[in-house]
N, C-alpha and C positions, 0 to 999 in steps of 0.2 A: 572477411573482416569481422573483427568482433565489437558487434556492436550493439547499443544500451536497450533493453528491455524494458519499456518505463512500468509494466504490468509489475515487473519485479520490486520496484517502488516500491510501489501500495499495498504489494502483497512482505514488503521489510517491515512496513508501519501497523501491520497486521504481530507476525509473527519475527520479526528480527530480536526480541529479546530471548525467543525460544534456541537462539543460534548460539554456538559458542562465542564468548566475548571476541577471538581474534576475526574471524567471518563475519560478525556483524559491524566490526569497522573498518573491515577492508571494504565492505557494500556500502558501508555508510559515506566512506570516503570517497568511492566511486560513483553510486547514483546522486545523492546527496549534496558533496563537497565536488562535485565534475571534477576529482583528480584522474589523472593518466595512470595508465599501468605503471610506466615510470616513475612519476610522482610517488604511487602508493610501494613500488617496491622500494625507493632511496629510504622511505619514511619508516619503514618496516624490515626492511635490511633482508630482503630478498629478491629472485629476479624474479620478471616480468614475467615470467611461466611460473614461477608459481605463485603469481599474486592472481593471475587467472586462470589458473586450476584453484587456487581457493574461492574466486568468484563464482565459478561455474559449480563448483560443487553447495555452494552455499543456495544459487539460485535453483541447484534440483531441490535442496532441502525444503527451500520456502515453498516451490513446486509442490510437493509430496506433503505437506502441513497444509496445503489447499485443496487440496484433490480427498482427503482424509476427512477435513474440517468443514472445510466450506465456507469460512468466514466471509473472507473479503465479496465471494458473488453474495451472500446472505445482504450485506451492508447495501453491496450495490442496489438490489433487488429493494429494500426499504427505502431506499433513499429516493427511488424512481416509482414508489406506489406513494410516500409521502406526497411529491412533488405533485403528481396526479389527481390524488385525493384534493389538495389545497385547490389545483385547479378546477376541479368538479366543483367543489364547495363554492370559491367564488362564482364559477357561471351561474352556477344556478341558486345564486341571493342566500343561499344557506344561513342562517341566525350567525352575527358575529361571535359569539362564544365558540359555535363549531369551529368554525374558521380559524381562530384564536387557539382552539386547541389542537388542531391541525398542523396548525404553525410552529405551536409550542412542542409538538409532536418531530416536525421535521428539524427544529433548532440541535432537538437534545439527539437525533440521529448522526446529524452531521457532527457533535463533538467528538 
């Protein structure tokens, strides 16, 4: 059964504009929009094998832009020392400006 990779998600929101425009809207349509192979072939005027051979080719590329790059683990990785860090700072009464810049730290990570 073929079925959704949500890694692959995050890793479109990363690198999907790096894709050719038709692959990153047959993905977008698919993880995105939860259309069916169906759906995405009627709409794009192919069948259902090749709207998932362009998926699967699309998610080695995004595949291969991670493994090269590293972005999306890098984000992960800040995102999970921010959240860390803010916890530390509050236990342990840290001067509210810390805190505050911590904060203002992990805000501007997650946009």
């Amino acid at each position: 059964m073929f079925e959704k990779n949500l890694e692959i998600n995050y890793l479109l929101d990363f690198y999907g504009y790096v894709l050719p425009e038709r692959k990153r809207n047959v993905l977008d349509m698919y993880y995105n929009e939860d259309f069916s192979l169906a759906e995405i072939s009627e709409e794009i005027g192919i069948s259902r094998q090749g709207v998932r051979d362009i998926i699967k080719k699309a998610e080695e590329e995004l595949c291969f832009f991670e493994s090269k790059l590293g972005l999306s683990k890098k984000m992960t990785e800040l995102e999970s020392m921010s959240d860390s860090l803010l916890s530390l700072a509050t236990q342990n009464n840290a001067p509210a400006i810390v805190c505050e810049g911590i904060a203002e730290l992990k805000k501007r990570i997650e946009q």
